[in-house]
C-alpha positions as CSV (number, residue, x, y, z in Angstrom):
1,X,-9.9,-42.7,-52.7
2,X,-12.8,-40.3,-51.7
3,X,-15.3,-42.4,-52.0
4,X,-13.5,-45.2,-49.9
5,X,-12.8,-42.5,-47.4
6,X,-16.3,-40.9,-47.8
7,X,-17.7,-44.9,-46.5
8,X,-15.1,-45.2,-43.6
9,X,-16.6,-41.9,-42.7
10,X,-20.4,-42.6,-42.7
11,X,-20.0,-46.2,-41.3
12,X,-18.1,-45.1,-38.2
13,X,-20.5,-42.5,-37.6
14,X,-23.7,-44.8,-37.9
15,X,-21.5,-47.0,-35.2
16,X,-20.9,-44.3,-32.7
17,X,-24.5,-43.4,-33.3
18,X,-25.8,-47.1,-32.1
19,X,-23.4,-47.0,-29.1
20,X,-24.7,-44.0,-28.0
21,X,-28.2,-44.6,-27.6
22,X,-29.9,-47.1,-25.8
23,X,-31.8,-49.0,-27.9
24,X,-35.6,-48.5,-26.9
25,X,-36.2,-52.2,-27.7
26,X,-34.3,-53.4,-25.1
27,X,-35.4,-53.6,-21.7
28,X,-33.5,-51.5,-19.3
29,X,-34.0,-51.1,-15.6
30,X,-34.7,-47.9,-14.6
31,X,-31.9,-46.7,-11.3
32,X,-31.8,-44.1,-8.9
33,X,-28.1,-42.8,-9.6
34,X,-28.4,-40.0,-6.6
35,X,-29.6,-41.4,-3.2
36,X,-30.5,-38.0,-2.0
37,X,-32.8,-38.0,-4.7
38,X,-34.7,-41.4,-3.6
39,X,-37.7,-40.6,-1.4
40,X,-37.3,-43.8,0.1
41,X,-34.3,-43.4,0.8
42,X,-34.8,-39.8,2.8
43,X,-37.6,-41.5,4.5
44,X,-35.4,-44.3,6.1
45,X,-32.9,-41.8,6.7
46,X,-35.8,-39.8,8.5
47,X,-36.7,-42.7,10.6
48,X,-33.1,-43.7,11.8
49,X,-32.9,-40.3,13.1
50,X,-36.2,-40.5,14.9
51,X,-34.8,-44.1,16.7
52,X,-31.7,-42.7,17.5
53,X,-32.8,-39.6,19.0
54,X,-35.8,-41.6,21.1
55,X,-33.0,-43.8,22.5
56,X,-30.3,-40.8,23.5
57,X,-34.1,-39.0,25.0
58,X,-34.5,-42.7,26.9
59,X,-31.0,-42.1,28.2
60,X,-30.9,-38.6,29.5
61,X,-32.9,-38.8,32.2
62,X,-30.6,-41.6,33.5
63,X,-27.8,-39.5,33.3
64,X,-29.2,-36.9,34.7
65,X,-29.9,-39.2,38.4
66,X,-26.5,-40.0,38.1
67,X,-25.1,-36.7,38.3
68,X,-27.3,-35.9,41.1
69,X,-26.6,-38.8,42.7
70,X,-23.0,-38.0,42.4
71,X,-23.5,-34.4,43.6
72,X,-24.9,-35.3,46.9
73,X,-22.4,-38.4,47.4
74,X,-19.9,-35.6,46.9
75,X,-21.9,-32.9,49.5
76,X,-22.2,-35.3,52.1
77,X,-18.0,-36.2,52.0
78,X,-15.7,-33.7,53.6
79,X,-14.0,-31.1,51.1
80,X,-11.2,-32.1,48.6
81,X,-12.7,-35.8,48.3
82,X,-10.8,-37.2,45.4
83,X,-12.6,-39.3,42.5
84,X,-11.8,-42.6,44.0
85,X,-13.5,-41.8,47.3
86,X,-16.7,-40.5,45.6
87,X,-16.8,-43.7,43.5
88,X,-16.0,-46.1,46.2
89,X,-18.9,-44.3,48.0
90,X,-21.6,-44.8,45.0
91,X,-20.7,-48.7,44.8
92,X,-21.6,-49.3,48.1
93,X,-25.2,-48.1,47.4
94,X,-27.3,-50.4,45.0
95,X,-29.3,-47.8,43.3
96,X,-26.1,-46.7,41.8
97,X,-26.1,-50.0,40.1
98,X,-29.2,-50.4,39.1
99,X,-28.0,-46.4,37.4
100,X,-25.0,-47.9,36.1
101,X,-27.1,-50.9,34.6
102,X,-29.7,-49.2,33.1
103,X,-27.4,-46.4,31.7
104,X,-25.4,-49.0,30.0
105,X,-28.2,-50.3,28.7
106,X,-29.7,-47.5,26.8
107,X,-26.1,-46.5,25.8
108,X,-25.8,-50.1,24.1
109,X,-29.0,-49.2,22.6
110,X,-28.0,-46.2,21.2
111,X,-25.1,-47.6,19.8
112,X,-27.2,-49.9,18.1
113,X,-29.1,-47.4,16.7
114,X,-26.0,-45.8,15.2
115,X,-24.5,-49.2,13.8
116,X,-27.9,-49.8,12.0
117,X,-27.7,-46.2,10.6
118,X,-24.3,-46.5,9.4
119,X,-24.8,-49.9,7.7
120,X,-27.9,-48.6,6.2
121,X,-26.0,-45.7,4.6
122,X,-23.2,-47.7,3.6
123,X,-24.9,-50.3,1.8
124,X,-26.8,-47.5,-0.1
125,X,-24.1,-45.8,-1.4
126,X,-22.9,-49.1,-2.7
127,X,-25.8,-49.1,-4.7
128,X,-25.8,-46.0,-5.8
129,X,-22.1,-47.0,-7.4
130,X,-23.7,-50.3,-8.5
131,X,-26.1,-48.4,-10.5
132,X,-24.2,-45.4,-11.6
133,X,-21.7,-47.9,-13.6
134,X,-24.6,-49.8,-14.8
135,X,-26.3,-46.4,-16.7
136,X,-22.4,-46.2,-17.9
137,X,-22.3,-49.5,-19.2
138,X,-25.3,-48.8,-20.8
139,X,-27.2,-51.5,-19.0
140,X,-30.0,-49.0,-17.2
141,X,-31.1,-45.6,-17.6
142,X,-31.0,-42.8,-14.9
143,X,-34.5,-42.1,-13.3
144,X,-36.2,-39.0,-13.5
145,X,-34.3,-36.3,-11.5
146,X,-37.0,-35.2,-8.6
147,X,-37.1,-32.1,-6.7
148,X,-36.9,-33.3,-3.4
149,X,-37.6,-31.3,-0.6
150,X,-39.3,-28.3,-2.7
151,X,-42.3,-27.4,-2.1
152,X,-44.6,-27.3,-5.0
């Protein structure tokens, strides 16, 4: 009985042992299992943030004509002009349209910017899970952890 045991024992652990390890024979693909550890991935971050921040800069000064342009419709009406009047006043002139336009166009843009962002990120984290279950499954290996945004 001991020695049937003693065998039940040592082939169970030789099995655990194999599941364990990957076997260095086999060919696994290396994965980045934390994206704020990819340098590629800070770097694309990096440059979404540049876009959207040059296209809310290309939008400012837009805004800012149109609240001048609104501050001297409203001077030039009598005192306790209500909201309607001051925007019936600004359609009539057609460089508030070409404002609205152009505002609306670089607010589209920066929209854009965001959406592209966003999708970006998303489809990264669904890689990160993609390869964070395949190092469980055993079917890649983490990559080397990096220091990222040390300085050395």
């Amino acid at each position: 009985m001991l020695f049937v045991c003693m065998i039940v024992v040592a082939a169970g652990c030789k099995r655990r042992a194999a599941q364990g390890e990957p076997d260095p024979a086999r060919n696994l693909e290396v994965v980045v299992t934390n994206r704020m550890e990819d340098p590629a991935y800070l770097e694309d971050l990096k440059a979404s943030q540049r876009a959207q921040t040059e296209a809310a800069a290309k939008r400012a000064p837009v805004l800012a004509k149109m609240e001048e342009m609104v501050a001297e419709v409203r001077a030039s009406l009598p005192p306790g002009a209500d909201n309607e009047t001051v925007k019936a006043e600004l359609a009539k002139r057609p460089d508030w349209k070409a404002l609205e336009a152009e505002e609306a166009r670089a607010r589209d843009e920066v929209a854009k910017t965001l959406r592209e962002a966003t999708e970006k990120v998303r489809l990264r984290m669904m890689a990160e899970a993609r390869d964070v279950k395949a190092v469980a499954e055993g079917r890649a290996v983490p990559a080397a952890t990096q220091q990222v945004g040390q300085k050395k």
